[in-house]
C-alpha positions in Angstrom: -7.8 -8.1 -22.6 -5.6 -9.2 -25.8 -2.4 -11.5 -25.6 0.1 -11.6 -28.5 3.5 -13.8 -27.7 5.5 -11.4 -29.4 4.5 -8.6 -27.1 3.2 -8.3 -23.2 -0.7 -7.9 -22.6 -2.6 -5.3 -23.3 -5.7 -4.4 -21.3 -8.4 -1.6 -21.1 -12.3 -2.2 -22.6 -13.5 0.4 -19.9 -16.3 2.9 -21.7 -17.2 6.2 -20.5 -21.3 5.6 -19.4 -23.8 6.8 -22.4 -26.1 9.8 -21.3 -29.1 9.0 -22.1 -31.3 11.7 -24.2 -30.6 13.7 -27.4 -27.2 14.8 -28.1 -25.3 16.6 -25.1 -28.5 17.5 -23.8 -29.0 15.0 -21.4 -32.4 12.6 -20.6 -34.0 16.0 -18.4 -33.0 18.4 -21.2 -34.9 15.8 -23.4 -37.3 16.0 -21.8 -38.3 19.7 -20.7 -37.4 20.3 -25.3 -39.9 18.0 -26.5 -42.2 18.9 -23.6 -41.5 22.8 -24.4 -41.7 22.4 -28.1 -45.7 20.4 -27.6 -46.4 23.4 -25.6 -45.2 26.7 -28.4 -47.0 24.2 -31.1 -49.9 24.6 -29.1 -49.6 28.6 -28.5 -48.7 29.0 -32.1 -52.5 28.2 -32.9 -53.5 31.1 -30.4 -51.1 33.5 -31.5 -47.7 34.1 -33.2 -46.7 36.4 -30.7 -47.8 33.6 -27.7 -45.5 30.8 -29.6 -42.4 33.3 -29.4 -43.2 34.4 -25.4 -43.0 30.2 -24.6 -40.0 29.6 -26.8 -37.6 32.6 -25.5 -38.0 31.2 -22.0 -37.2 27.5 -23.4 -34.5 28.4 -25.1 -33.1 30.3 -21.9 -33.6 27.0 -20.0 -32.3 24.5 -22.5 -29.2 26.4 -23.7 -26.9 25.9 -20.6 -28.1 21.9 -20.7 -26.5 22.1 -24.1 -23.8 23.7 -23.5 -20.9 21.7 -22.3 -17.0 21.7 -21.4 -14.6 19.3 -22.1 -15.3 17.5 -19.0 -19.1 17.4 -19.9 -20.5 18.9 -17.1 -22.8 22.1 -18.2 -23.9 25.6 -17.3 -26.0 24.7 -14.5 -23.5 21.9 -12.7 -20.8 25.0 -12.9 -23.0 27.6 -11.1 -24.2 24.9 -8.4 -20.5 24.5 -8.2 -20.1 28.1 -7.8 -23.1 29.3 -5.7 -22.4 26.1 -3.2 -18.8 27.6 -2.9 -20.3 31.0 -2.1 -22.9 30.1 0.3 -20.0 28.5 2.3 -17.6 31.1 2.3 -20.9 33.5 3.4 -21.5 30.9 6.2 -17.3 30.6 7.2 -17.2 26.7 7.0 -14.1 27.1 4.8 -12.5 27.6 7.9 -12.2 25.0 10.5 -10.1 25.7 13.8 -10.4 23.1 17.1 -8.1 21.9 20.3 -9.0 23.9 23.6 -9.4 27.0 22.4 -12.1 26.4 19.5 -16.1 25.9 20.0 -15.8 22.3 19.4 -17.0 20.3 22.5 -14.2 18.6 24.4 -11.3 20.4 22.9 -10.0 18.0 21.1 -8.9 17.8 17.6 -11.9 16.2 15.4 -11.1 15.5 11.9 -13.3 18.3 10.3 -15.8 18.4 7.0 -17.4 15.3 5.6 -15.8 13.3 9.0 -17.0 15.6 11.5 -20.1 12.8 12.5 -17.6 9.9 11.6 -17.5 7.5 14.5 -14.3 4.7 15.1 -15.1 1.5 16.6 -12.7 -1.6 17.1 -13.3 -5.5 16.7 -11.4 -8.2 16.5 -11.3 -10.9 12.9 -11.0 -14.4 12.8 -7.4 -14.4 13.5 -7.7 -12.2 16.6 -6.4 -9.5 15.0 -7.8 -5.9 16.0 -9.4 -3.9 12.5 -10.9 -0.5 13.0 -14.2 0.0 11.9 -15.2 3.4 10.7 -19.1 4.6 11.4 -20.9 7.0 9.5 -23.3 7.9 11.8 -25.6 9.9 9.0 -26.0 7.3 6.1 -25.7 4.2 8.7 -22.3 3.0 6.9 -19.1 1.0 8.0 -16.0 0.7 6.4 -13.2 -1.4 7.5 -9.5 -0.1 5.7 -6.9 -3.6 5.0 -3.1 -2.5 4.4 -0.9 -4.1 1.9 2.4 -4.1 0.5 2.1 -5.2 -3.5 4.8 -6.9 -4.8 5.4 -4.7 -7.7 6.6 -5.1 -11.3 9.9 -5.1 -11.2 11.6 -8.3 -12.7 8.4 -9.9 -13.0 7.6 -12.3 -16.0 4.9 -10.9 -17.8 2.6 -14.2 -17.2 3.2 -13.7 -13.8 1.4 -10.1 -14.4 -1.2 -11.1 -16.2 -2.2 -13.5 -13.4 -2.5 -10.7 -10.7 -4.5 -8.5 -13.5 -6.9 -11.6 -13.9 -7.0 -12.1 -10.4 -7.4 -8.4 -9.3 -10.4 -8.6 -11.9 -12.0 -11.6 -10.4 -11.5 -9.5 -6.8 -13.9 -6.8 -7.9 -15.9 -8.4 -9.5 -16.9 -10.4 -6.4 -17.4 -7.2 -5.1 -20.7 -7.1 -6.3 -21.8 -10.4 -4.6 -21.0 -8.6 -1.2 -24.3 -7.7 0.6 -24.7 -4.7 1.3 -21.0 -3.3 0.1 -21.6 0.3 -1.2 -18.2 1.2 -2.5 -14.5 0.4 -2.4 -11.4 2.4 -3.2 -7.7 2.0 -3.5 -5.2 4.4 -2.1 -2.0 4.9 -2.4 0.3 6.9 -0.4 4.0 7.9 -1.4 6.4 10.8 0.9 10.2 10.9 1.1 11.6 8.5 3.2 12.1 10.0 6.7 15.0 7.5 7.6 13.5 6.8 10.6 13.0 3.3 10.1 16.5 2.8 9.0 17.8 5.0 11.9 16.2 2.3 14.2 17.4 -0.8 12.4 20.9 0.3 11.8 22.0 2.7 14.5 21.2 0.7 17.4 23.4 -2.6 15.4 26.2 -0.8 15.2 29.0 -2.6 17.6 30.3 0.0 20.4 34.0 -1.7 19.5 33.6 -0.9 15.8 36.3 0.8 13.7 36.0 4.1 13.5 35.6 4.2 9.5 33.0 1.7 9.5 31.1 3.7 12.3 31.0 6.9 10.2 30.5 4.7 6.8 27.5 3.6 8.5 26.0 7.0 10.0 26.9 8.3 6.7 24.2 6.2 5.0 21.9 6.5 7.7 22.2 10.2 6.9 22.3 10.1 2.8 20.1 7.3 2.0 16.6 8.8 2.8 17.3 11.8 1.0 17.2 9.4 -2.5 14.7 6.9 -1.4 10.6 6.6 -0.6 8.0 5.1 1.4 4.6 3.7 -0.2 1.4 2.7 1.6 -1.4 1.0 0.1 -4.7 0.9 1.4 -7.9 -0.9 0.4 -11.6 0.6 2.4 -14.7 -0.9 1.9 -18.1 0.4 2.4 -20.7 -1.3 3.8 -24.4 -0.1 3.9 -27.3 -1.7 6.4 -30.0 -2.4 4.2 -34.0 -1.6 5.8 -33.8 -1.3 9.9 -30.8 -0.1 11.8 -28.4 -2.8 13.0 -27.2 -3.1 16.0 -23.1 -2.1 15.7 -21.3 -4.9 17.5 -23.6 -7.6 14.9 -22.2 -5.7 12.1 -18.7 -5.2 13.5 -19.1 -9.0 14.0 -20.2 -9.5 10.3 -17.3 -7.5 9.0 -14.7 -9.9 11.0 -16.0 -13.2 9.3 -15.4 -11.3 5.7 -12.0 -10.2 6.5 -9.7 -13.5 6.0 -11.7 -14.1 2.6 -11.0 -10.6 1.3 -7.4 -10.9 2.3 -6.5 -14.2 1.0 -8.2 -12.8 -2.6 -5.8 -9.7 -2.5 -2.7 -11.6 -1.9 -3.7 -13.9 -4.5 -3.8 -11.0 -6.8 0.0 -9.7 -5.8 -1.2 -7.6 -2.6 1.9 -9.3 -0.9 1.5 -9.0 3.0 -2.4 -8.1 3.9 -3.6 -7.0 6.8 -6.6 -5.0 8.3 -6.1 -1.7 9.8 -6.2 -1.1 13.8 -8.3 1.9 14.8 -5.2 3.3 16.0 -3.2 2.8 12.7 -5.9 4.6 10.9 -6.2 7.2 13.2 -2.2 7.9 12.6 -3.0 8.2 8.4 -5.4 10.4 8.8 -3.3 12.6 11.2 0.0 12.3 9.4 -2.1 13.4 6.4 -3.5 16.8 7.9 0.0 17.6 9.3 2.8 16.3 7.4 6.0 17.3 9.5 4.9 15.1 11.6 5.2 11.7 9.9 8.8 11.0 11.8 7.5 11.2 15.2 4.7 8.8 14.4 7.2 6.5 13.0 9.4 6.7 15.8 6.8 6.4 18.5 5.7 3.0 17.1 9.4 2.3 16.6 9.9 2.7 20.2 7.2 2.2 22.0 4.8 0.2 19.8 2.8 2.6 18.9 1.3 6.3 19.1 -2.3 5.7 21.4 -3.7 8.0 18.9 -8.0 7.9 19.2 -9.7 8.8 16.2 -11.0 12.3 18.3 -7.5 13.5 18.0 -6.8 12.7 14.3 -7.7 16.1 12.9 -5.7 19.2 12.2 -5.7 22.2 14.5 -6.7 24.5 11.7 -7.9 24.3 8.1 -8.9 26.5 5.4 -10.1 25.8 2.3 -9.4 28.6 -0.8 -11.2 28.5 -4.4 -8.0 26.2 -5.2 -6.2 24.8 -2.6 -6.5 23.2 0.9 -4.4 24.5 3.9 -4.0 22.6 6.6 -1.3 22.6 10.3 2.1 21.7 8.3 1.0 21.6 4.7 -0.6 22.7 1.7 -2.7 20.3 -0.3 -4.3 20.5 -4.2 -6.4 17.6 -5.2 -7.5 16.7 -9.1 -10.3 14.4 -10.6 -10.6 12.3 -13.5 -11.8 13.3 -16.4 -10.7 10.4 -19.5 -9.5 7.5 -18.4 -6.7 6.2 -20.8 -8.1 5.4 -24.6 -7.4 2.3 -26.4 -5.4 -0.4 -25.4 -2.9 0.2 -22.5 0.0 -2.0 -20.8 -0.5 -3.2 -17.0 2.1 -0.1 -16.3 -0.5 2.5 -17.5 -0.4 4.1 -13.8 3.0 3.9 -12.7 4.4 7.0 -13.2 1.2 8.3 -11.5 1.7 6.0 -8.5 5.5 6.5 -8.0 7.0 9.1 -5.7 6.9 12.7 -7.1 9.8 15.0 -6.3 9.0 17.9 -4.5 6.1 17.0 -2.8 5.5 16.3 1.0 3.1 13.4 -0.1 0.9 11.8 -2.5 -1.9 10.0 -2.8 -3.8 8.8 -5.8 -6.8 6.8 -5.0 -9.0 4.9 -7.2 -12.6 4.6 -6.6 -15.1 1.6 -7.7 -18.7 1.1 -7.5 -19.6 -2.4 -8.2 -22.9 -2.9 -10.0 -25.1 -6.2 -8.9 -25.0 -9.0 -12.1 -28.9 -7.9 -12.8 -28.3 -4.6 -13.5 -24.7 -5.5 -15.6 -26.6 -7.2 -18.2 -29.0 -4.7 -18.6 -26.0 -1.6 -19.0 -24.0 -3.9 -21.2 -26.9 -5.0 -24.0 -27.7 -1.4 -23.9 -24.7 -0.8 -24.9 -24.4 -3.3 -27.4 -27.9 -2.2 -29.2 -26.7 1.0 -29.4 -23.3 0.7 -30.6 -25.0 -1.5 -33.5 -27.6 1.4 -33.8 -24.9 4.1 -34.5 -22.9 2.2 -36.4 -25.8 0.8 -38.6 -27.6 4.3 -39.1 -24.5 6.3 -40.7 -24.6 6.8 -44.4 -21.8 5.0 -46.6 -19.5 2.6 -45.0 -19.1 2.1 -41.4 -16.2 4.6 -39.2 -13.4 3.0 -37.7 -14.7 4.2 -34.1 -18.0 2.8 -34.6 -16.8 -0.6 -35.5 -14.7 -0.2 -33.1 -17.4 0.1 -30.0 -19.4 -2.4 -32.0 -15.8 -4.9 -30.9 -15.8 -3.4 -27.3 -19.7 -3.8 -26.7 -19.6 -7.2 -27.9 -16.4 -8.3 -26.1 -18.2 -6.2 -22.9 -21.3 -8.3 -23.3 -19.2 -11.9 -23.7 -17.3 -11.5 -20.8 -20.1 -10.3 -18.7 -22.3 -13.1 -19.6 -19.5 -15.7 -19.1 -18.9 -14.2 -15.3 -17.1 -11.3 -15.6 -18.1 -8.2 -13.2 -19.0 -4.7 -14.1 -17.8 -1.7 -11.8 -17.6 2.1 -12.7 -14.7 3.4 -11.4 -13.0 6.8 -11.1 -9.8 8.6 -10.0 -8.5 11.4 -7.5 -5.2 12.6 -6.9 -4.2 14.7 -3.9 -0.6 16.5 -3.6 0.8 17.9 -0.8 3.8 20.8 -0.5 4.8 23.3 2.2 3.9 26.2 1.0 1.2 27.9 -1.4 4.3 29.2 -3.2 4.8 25.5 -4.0 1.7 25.0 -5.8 2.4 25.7 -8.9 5.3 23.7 -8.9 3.2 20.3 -8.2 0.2 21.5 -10.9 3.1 20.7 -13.5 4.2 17.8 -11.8 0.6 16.4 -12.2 0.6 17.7 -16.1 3.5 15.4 -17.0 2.1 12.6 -14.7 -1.3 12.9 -16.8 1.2 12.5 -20.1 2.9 9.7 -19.3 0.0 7.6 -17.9 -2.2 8.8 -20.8 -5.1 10.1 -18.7 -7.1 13.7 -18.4 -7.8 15.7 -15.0 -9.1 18.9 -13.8 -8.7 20.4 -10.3 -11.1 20.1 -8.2 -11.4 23.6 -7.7 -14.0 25.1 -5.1 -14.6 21.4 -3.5 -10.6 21.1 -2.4 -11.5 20.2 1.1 -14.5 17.6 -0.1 -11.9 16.0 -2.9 -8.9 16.2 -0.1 -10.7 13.6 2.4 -12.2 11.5 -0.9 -8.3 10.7 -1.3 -7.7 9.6 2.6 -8.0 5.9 3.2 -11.4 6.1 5.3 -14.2 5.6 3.2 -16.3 8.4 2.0 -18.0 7.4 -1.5 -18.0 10.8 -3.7 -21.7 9.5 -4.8 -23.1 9.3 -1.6 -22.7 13.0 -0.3 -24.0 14.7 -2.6 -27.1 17.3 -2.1 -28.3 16.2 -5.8 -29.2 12.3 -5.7 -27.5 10.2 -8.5 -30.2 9.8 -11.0 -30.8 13.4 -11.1 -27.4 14.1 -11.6 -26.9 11.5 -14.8 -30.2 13.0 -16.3 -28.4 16.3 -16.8 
């Protein structure tokens, strides 16, 4: 972070993770090259004609390590891609139907995919305040989801800013001090106002011995008003893994309601305004309004009226669902999801994401969620002098004078390694975006809208095409880590 008084802070520092291994192909295409090239040196002293039958088949193996898109993933992540996409339209798991008249046991409406297995459980924090707990049966995980209402930017002194950045720093980076936290995220949610909440706050106030004019001025903006303005949600879910033997649930659920009040009382400190953890019932309603849109006004209105919905997490999923090579269809609406690519370069202002975060027009809803990984202090110092050896190693083994972009990694490195050693955290982080329209027709309408978003916040993203249903429930506020469900494990996957 840099801080001129002429001009408001700038922040940024965040570097793309080095692959390790030679050039673009990776630490395994290293690997099999040198280990291919020992083995033609070896059938060149047999035979000219053995050296060329070992070195067609390397270079058949090697080439698609080395070949790359813009992205960086290569020939072999595309076809996994595209053969994992096959095998499930083959099997029909791109379509998901339940309720009475599906296979599903019980008849009810399950949320499908990656939450299929996904248990809710309830407990009660500190302040006797009910938080839902969601279970994932498979990889023993819990994750409890805390509601917020940020302050925003608006008319805020730019010390008061930078305050909240610092503090929202020092917030993830005790992240990594959390046993056994796997993986948070932050997602927020934006739709048209339904004017349901005004509705119930206005309508009922209006005096039975009113004027007539004043009467219709009021229904009149009751009527208007939601059709210029927006509703944003913002949700924080955390992760937590049981590390060696199974725990009991209620000891953990009991755990997770001691570390509630501390993690709330760090997000207001960092501008999360009014905090609060999420019932089971509350998250059930997300998830639902999520699947099926058109919707969202009765939820509102139930609570309105009677406090709230008595929706169980069994009935939070969509009636029907089916995923195409680009999009994800689902009850009441249509949904396209993106992934990061290039996080903003350089230096950027504390208003880098807005335009990505506000309302889009034309869209049923919106949700942008940004995902962290916090790494444990041991293993920062080791990424960050790596990174600091080998920014000095590129700079120092060009010919000539040093390139602007190598001295400048050589500043970022260094800075990196200061602030890590004097406290500072280090999490990897990543980005998703998920729109939502009413028709297919639609679709290509809200890929443009996401182009000029990408512009103005000064970041890169692809579609998540072929994965639409896997990248759809990354974005909803319930805790799936990307990382974690994956057939490939991690360190396989960063050797290519």
């Amino acid at each position: 972070m840099s801080t001129d008084a002429a001009t408001r802070p700038t922040y940024g520092n965040w570097r793309l993770p080095r692959r390790p291994g030679l050039g673009p192909l990776g630490l395994l295409g290293t690997v099999i090259s040198f280990g291919g090239l020992v083995v033609v040196l070896l059938a060149s002293l047999i035979s000219l004609a053995a050296a060329v039958t070992v070195l067609v088949p390397l270079l058949l193996v090697v080439a698609p390590l080395a070949l790359r898109t813009v992205d960086g993933r290569n020939v072999y992540q595309l076809l996994a891609v595209r053969i994992g996409w096959a095998r499930r339209k083959a099997k029909g798991s791109h379509v998901y139907v339940s309720g009475p008249l599906s296979r599903r046991p019980g008849g009810r409406f399950s949320p499908p995919g990656m939450l299929a297995r996904v248990r809710m459980r309830e407990g009660r924090d500190a302040y006797d305040r009910p938080f839902g707990v969601i279970h994932h049966p498979g990889r023993n995980f819990y994750t409890i989801v805390l509601s917020c209402e940020p302050d925003g930017g608006s008319l805020i002194d730019a010390e008061q800013i930078d305050i909240w950045v610092a503090s929202w720093g020092d917030w993830l980076a005790r992240l990594a001090h959390e046993p056994g936290l796997r993986g948070a995220s932050v997602v927020v949610e934006t739709a048209p106002d339904t004017g349901t909440r005004l509705a119930a706050e206005v309508l009922p106030r209006i005096s039975p011995d009113a004027p007539p004019a004043a009467r219709a001025v009021m229904e009149e903006v009751v009527e208007r008003y939601p059709a210029a303005s927006s509703e944003m949600h913002t949700y924080i879910t955390l992760t937590y893994g049981t590390v060696g033997t199974r725990r009991d649930p209620d000891e953990v659920i009991t755990d997770l309601a001691m570390r509630i009040p501390g993690l709330l009382s760090g997000l207001v400190a960092a501008g999360g305004g009014a905090a609060a953890p999420l019932s089971a019932e509350r998250i059930a309603e997300v998830v639902r309004v999520a699947y099926d849109p058109a919707i969202a006004p009765d939820v509102l209105t139930a609570r309105a009226e009677h406090g709230g919905t008595g929706l169980e997490w069994e009935d939070a999923g969509p009636a029907a669902a089916v995923e195409t090579a680009t999009s994800y269809e689902h009850d009441s609406g249509v949904s396209r999801s993106w992934l990061l690519t290039l996080a903003p370069r350089g230096t950027v202002r504390s208003s880098v994401l807005r335009g990505l975060l506000e309302p889009a027009q034309g869209t049923r809803r919106k949700r942008v969620a940004l995902i962290y990984r916090p790494i444990d202090p041991a293993t920062s110092a080791r990424i960050v002098e790596a990174d600091r050896r080998t920014a000095h190693f590129s700079a120092s083994s060009g010919r000539g004078l040093v390139q602007a972009r190598a001295s400048s990694e050589i500043r970022a490195a260094e800075q990196t390694a200061a602030e890590e050693a004097s406290g500072a955290g280090l999490v990897e982080f990543s980005l998703m975006l998920t729109i939502t329209v009413d028709t297919p027709e639609q679709l290509d309408d809200a890929a443009t809208t996401v182009r000029n978003l990408q512009a103005s916040s000064r970041v890169m993203m692809r579609p998540a095409d072929r994965m639409q249903a896997s990248a759809f429930t990354c974005t909803l506020p319930v805790g799936i880590l990307p990382w974690e469900h994956t057939l490939m494990p991690r360190e396989i996957r960063e050797a290519l």
